[in-house]
TIDO-983639 format. One record per residue: residue number from 1; residue in three letters; x, y, z of N, C-alpha, C in turn. Coordinates in steps of 0.001 Angstrom, whole numbers. Example, Ala and Ser with C-alpha at 12.3 -4.5 7.8 and 13.67 -1.06 7.14 Angstrom:
! residues 2
+-----+------+---------+---------+---------+---------+---------+---------+---------+---------+---------+
: pos : code :      nu :      nv :      nw :     cau :     cav :     caw :      cu :      cv :      cw :
+-----+------+---------+---------+---------+---------+---------+---------+---------+---------+---------+
:   1 :  ALA :   13190 :   -5690 :    7800 :   12300 :   -4500 :    7800 :   13200 :   -3300 :    7800 :
:   2 :  SER :   12850 :   -2250 :    7080 :   13670 :   -1060 :    7140 :   12900 :      30 :    7870 :
+-----+------+---------+---------+---------+---------+---------+---------+---------+---------+---------+
***
This chain:
! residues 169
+-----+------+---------+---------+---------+---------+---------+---------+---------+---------+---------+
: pos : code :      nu :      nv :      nw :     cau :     cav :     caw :      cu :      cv :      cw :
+-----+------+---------+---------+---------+---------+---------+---------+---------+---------+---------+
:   1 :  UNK :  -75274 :   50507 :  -14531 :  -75324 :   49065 :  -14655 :  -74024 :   48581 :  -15285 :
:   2 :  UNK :  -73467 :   47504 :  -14439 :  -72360 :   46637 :  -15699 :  -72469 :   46511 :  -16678 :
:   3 :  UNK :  -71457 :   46095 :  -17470 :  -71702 :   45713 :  -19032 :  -71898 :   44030 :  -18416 :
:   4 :  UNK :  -72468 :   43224 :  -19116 :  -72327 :   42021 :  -18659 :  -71657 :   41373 :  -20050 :
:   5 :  UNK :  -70146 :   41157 :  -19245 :  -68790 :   40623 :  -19703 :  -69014 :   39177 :  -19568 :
:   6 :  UNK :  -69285 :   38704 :  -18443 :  -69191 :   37240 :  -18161 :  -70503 :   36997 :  -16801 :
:   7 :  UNK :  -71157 :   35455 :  -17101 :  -72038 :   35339 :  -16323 :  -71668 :   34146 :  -15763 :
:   8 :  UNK :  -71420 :   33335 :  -14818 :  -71403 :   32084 :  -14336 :  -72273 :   31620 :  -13527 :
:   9 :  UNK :  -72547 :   30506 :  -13382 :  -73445 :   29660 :  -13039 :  -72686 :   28647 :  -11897 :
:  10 :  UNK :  -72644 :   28963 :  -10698 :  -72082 :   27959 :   -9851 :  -73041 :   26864 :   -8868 :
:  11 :  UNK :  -72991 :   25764 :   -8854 :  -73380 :   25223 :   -7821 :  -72998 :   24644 :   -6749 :
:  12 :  UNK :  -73419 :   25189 :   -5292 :  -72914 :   25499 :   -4222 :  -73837 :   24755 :   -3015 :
:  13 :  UNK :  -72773 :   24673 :   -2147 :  -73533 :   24642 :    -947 :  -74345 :   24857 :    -434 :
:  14 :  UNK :  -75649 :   24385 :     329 :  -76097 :   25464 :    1083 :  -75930 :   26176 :    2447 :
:  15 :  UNK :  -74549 :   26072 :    2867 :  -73876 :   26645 :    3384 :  -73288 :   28060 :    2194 :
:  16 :  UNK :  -73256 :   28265 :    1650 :  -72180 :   29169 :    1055 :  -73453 :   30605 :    1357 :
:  17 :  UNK :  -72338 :   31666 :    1572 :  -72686 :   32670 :    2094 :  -72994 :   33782 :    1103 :
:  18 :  UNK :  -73045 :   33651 :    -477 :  -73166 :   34103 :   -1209 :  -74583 :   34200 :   -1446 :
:  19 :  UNK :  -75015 :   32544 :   -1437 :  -76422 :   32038 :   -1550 :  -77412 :   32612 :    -434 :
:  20 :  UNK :  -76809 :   32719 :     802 :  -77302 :   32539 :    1838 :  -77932 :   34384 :    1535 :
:  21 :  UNK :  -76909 :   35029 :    1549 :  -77540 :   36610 :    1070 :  -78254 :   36719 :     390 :
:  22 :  UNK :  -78302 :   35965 :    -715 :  -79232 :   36476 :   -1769 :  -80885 :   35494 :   -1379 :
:  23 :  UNK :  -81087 :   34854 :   -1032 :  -82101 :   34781 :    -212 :  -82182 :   35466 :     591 :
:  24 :  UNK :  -81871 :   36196 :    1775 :  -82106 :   37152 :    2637 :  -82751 :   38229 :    1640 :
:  25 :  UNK :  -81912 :   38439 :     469 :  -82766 :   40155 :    -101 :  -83686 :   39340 :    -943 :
:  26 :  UNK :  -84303 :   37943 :    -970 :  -85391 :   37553 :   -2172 :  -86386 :   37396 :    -591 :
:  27 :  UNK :  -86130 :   37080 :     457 :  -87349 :   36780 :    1163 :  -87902 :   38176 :    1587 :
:  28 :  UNK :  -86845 :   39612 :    1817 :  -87137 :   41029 :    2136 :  -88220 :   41745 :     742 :
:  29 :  UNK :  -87780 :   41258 :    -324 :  -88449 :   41688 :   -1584 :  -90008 :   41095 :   -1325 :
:  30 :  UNK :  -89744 :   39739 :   -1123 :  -91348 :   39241 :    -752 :  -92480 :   39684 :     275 :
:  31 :  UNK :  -91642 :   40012 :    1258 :  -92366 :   40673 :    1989 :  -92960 :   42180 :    2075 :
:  32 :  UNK :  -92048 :   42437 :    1210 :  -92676 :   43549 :     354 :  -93903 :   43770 :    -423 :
:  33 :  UNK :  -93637 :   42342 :    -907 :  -95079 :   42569 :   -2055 :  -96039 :   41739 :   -1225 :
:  34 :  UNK :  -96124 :   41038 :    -379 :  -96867 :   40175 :     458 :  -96819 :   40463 :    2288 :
:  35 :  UNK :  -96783 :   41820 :    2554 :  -96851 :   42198 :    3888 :  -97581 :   41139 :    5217 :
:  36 :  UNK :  -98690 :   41294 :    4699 :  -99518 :   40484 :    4815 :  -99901 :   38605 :    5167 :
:  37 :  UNK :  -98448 :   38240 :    4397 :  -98712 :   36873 :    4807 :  -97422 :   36257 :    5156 :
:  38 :  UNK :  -97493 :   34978 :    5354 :  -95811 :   34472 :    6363 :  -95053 :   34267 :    5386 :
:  39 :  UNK :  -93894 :   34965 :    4976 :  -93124 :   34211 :    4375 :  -91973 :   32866 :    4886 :
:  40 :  UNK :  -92377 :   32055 :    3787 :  -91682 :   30869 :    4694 :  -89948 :   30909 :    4315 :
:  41 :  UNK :  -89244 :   30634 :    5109 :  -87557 :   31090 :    4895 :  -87337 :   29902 :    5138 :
:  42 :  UNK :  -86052 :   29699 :    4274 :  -85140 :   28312 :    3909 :  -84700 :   27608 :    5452 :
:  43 :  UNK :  -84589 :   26952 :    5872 :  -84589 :   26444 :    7146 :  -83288 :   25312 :    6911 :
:  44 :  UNK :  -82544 :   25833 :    6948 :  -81302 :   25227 :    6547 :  -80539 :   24697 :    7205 :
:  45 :  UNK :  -81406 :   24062 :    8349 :  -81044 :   23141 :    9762 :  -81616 :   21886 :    9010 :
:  46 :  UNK :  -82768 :   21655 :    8439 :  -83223 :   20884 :    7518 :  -82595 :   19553 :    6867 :
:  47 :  UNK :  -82576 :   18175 :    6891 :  -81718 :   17552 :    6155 :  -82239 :   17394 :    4717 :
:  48 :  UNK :  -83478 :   17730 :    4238 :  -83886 :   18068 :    3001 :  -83055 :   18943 :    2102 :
:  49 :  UNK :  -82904 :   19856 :    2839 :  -82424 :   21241 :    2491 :  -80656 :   20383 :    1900 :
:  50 :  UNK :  -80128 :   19295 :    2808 :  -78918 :   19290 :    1776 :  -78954 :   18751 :     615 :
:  51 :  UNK :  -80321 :   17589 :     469 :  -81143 :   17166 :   -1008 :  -80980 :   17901 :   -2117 :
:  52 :  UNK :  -81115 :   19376 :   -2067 :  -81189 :   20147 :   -2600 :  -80105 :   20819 :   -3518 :
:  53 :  UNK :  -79868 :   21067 :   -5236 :  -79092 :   21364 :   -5763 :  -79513 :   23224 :   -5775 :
:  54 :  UNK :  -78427 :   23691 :   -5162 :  -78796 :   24990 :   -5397 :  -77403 :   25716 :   -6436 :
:  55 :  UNK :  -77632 :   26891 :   -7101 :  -76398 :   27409 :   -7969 :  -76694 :   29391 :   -7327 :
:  56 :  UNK :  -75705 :   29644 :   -7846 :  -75135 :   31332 :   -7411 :  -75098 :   31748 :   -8979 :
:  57 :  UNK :  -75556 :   32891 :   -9416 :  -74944 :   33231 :  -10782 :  -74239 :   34478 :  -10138 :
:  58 :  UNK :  -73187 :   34317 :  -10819 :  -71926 :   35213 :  -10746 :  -72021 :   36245 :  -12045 :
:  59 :  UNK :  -72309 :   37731 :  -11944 :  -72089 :   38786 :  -13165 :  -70334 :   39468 :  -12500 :
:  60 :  UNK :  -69761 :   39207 :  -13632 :  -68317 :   39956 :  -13506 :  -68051 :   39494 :  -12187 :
:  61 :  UNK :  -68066 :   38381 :  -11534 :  -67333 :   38149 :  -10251 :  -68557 :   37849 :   -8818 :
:  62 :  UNK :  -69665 :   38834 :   -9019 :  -70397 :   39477 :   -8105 :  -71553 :   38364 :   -7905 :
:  63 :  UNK :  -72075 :   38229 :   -7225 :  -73091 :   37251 :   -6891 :  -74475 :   38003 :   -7182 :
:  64 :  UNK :  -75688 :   38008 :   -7971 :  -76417 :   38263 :   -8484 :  -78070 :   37916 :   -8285 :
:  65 :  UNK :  -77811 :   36567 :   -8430 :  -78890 :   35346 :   -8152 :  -78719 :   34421 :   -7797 :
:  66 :  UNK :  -79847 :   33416 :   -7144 :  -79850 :   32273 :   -6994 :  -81026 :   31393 :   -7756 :
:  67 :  UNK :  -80830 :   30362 :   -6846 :  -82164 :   29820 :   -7479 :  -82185 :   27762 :   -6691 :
:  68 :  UNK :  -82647 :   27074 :   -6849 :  -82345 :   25668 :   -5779 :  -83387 :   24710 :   -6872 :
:  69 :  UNK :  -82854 :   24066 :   -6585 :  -84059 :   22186 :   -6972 :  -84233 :   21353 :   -5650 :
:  70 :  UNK :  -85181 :   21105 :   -5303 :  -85345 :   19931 :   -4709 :  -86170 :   18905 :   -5232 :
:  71 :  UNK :  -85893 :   17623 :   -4860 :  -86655 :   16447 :   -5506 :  -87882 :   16580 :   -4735 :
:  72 :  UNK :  -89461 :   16191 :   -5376 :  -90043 :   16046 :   -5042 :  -90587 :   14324 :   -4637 :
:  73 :  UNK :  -91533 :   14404 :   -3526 :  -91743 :   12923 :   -3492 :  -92739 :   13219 :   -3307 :
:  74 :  UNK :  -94078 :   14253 :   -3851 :  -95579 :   13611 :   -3380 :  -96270 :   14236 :   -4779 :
:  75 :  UNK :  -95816 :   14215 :   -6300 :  -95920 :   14514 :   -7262 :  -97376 :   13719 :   -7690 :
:  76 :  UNK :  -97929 :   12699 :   -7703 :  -99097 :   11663 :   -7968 :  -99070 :   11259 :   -9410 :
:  77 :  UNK :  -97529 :   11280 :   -9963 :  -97566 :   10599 :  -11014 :  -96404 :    9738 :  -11113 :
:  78 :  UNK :  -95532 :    8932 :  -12164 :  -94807 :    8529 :  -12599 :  -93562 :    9115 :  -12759 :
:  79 :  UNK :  -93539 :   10447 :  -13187 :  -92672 :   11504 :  -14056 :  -91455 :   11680 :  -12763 :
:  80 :  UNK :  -90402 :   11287 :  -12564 :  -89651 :   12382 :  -11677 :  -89328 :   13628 :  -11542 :
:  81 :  UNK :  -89774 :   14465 :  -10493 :  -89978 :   16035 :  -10741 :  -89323 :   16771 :   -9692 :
:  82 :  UNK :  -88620 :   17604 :  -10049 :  -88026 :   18548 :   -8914 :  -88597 :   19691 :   -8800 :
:  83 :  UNK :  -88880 :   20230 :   -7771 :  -89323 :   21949 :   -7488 :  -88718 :   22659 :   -7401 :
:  84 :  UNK :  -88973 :   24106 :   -8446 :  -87722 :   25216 :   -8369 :  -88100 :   26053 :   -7364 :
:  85 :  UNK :  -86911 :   26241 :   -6339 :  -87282 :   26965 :   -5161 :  -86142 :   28087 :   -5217 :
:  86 :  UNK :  -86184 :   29276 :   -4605 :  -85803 :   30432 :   -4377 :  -85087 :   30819 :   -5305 :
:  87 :  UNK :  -85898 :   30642 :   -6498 :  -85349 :   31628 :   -7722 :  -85165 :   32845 :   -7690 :
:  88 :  UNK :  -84363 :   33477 :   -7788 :  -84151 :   35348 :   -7543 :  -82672 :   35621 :   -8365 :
:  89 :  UNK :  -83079 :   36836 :   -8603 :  -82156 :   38202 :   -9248 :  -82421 :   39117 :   -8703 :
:  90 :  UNK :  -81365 :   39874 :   -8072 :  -81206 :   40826 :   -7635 :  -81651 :   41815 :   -8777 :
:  91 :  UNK :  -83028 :   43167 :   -8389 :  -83320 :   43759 :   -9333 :  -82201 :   44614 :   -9728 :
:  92 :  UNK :  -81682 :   45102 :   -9280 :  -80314 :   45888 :  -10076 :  -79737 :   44864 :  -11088 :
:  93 :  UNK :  -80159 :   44118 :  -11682 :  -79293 :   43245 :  -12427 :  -80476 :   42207 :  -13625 :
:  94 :  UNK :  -81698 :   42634 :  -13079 :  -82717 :   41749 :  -13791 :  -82928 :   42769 :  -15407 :
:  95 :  UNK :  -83296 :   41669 :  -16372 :  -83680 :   42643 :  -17796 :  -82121 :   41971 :  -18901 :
:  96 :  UNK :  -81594 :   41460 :  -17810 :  -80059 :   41185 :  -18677 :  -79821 :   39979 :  -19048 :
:  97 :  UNK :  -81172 :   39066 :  -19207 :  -80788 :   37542 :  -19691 :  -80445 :   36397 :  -18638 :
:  98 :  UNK :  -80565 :   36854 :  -17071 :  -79549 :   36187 :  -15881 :  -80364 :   35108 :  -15533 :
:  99 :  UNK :  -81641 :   35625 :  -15608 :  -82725 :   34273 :  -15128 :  -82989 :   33465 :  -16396 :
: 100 :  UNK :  -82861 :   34008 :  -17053 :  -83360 :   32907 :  -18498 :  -82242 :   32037 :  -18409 :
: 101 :  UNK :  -80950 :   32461 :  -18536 :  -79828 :   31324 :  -18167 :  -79791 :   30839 :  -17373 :
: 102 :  UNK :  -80267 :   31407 :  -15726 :  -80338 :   30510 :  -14896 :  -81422 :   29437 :  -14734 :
: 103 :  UNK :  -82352 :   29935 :  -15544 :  -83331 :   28842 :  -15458 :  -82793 :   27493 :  -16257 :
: 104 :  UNK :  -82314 :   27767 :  -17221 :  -82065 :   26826 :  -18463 :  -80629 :   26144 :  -17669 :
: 105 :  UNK :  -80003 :   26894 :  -16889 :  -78447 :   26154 :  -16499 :  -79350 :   25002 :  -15421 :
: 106 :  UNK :  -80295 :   25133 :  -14860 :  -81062 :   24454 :  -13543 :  -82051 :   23735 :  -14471 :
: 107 :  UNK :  -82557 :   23926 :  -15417 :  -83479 :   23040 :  -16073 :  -82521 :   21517 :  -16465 :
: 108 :  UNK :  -81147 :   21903 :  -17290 :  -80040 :   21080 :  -17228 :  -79129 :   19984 :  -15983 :
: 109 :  UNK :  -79759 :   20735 :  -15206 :  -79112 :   20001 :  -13596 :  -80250 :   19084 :  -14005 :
: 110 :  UNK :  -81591 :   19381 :  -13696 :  -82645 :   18362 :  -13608 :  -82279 :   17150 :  -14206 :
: 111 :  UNK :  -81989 :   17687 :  -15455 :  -81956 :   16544 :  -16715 :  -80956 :   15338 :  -16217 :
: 112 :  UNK :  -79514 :   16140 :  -15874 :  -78430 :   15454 :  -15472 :  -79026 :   14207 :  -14804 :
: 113 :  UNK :  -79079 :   14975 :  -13380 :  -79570 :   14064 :  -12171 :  -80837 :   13370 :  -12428 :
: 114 :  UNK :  -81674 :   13126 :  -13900 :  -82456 :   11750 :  -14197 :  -83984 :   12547 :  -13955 :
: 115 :  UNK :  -84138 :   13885 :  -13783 :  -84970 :   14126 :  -13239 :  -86179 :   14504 :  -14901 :
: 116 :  UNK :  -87296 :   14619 :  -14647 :  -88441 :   14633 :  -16212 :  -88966 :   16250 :  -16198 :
: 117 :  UNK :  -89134 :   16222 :  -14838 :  -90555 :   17587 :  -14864 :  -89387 :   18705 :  -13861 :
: 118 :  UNK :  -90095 :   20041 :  -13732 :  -89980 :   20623 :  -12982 :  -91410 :   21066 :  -12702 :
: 119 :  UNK :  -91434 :   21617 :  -11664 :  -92669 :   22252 :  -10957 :  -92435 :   23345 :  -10012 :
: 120 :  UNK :  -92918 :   24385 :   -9891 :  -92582 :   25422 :   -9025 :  -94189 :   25982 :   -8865 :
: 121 :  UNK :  -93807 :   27046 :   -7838 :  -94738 :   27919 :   -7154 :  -94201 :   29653 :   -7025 :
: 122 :  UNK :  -95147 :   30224 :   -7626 :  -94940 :   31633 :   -7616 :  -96241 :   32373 :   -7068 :
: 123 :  UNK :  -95953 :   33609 :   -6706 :  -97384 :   34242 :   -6170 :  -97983 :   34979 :   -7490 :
: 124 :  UNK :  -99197 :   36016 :   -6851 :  -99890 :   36528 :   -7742 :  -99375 :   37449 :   -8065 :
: 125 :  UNK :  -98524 :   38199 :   -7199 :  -97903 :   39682 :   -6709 :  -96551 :   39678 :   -7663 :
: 126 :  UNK :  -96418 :   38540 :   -8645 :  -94882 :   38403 :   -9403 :  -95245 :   38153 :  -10533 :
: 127 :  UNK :  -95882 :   39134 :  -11393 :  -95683 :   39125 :  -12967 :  -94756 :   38902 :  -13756 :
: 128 :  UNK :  -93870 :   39663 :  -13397 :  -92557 :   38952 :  -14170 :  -92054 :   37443 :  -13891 :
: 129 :  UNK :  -91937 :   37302 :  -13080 :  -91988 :   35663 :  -13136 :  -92764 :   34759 :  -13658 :
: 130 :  UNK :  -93871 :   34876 :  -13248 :  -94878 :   34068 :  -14319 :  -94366 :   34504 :  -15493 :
: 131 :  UNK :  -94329 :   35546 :  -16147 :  -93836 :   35686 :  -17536 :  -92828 :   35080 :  -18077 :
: 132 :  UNK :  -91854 :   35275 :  -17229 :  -90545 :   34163 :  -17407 :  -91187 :   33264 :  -17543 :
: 133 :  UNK :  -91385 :   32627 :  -16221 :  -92123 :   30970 :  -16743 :  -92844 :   30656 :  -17812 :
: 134 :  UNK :  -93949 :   31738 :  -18178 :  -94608 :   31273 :  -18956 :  -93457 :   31032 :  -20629 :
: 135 :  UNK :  -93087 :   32252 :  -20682 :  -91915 :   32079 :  -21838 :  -90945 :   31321 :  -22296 :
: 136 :  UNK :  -90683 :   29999 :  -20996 :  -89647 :   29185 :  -21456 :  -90745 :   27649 :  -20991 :
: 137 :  UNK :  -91695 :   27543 :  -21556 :  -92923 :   26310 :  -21421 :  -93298 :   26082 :  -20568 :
: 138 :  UNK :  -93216 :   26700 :  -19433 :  -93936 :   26651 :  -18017 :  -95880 :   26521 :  -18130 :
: 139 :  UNK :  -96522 :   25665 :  -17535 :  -97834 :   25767 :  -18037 :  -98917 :   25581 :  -16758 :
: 140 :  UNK :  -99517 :   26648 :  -16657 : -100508 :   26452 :  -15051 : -100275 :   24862 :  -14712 :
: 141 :  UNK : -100786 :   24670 :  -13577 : -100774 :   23390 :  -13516 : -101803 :   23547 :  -11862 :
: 142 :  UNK : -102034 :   22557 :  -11504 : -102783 :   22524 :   -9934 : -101830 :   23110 :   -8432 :
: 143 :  UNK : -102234 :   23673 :   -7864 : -101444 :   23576 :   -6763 : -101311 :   22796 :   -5808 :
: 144 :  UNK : -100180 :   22210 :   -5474 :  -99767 :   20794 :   -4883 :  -99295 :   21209 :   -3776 :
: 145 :  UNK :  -98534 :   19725 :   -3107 :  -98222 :   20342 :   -1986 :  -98840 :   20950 :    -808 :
: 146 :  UNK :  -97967 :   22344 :    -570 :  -98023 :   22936 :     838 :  -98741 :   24471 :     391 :
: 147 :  UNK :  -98918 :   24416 :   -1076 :  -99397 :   25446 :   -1882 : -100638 :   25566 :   -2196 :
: 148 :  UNK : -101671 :   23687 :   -1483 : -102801 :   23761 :   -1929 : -103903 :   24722 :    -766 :
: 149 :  UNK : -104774 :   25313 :   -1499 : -105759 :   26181 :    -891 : -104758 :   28026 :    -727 :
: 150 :  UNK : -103777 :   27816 :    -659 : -102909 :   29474 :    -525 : -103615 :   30324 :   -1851 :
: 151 :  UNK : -104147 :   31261 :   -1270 : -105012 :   31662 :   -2616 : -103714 :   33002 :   -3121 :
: 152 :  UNK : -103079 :   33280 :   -2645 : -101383 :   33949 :   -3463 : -100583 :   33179 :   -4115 :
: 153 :  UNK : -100775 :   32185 :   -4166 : -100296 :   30831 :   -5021 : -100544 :   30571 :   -6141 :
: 154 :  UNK :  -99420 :   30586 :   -7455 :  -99632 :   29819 :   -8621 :  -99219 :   28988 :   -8604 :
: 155 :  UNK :  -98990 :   27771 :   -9608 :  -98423 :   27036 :   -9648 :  -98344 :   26494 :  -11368 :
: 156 :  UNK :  -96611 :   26463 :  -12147 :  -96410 :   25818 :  -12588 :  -95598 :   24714 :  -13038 :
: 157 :  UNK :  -95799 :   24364 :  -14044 :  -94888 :   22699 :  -14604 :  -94481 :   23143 :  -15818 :
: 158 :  UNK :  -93103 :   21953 :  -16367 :  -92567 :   22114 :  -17312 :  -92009 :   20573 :  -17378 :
: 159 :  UNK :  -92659 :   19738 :  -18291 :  -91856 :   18899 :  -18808 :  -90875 :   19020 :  -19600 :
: 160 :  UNK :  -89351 :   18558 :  -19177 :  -87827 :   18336 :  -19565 :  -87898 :   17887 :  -21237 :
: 161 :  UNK :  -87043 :   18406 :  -21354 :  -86813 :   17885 :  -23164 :  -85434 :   17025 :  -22730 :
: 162 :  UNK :  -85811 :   15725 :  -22275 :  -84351 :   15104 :  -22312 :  -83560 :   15154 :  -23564 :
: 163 :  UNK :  -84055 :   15124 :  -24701 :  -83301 :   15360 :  -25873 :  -82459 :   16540 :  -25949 :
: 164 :  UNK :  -82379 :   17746 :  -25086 :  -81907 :   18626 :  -25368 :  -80859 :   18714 :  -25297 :
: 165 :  UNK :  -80324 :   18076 :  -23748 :  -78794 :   17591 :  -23659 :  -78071 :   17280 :  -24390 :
: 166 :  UNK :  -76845 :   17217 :  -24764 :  -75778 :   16386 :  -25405 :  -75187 :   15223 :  -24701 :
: 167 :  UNK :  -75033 :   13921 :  -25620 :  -74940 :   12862 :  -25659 :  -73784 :   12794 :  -24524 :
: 168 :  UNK :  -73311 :   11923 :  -23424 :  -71778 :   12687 :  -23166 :  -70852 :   11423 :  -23547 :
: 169 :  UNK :  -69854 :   11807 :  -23839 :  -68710 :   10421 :  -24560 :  -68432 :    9386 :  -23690 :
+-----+------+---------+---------+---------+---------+---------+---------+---------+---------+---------+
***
């Protein structure tokens, strides 16, 4: 394993071909643990899909993870909320802090762009993720969406600490 010297956080296209791989090995991993059912793949013909803030984390140069926001519009409340979609770390690289920063560098996009909540969807088959989530205030919540009745489906929320940000000059 690297030493991890330096981690960056880029946000990119969804054109960029960095991103584009590392979804290819997060939808192969899924189907791994979910043989069994369709996995749905980024459809990046989509004009939603350019809605979408996605970032690359970079270890020592190398592309690692991803991870995306999209705005939601069928939330049934007030709150503006984005959904975290294709969160992944490459397991050769997970255990090293990459998703906790990437979550928190993407929890910060939210904030930027005016946004309150996040909300995501994970399966049953991903303990460690829920754990993540659960560890940085992630809290069950209903399954919405395209997630309702999928019985491999969790679903949680995290209301934004707009305070957390710094003021900007």
């Amino acid at each position: 394993m690297l030493p991890v010297t330096e981690v960056n956080f880029v946000v990119v296209d969804p054109e960029n071909a960095d991103l584009r791989e590392l979804i290819t090995y997060l939808d192969q991993e899924l189907k791994v643990r979910y043989p069994h059912e369709t996995i749905y793949v980024v459809d990046f013909e989509d004009p939603k899909v350019k809605e979408m803030t996605f970032v690359v984390s970079y270890l020592n140069g190398k592309p690692v993870g991803c991870g995306g926001l999209r705005p939601l519009d069928y939330i049934g409340s007030e709150i503006a909320a984005m959904e975290l979609k294709r969160f992944y770390v490459d397991s050769i690289y997970r255990k090293m802090g990459i998703a906790t920063n990437m979550l928190l560098f993407l929890e910060a996009q939210a904030i930027a762009a005016g946004y309150r909540e996040i909300r995501l969807e994970t399966g049953i088959k991903q303990p460690e993720s829920i754990a993540l989530y659960v560890k940085h205030g992630y809290q069950p919540i209903d399954l919405f969406g395209p997630y309702i009745g999928d019985p491999d489906s969790l679903c949680y929320g995290k209301i934004l600490d707009v305070g957390a940000l710094p003021e900007s000059s």
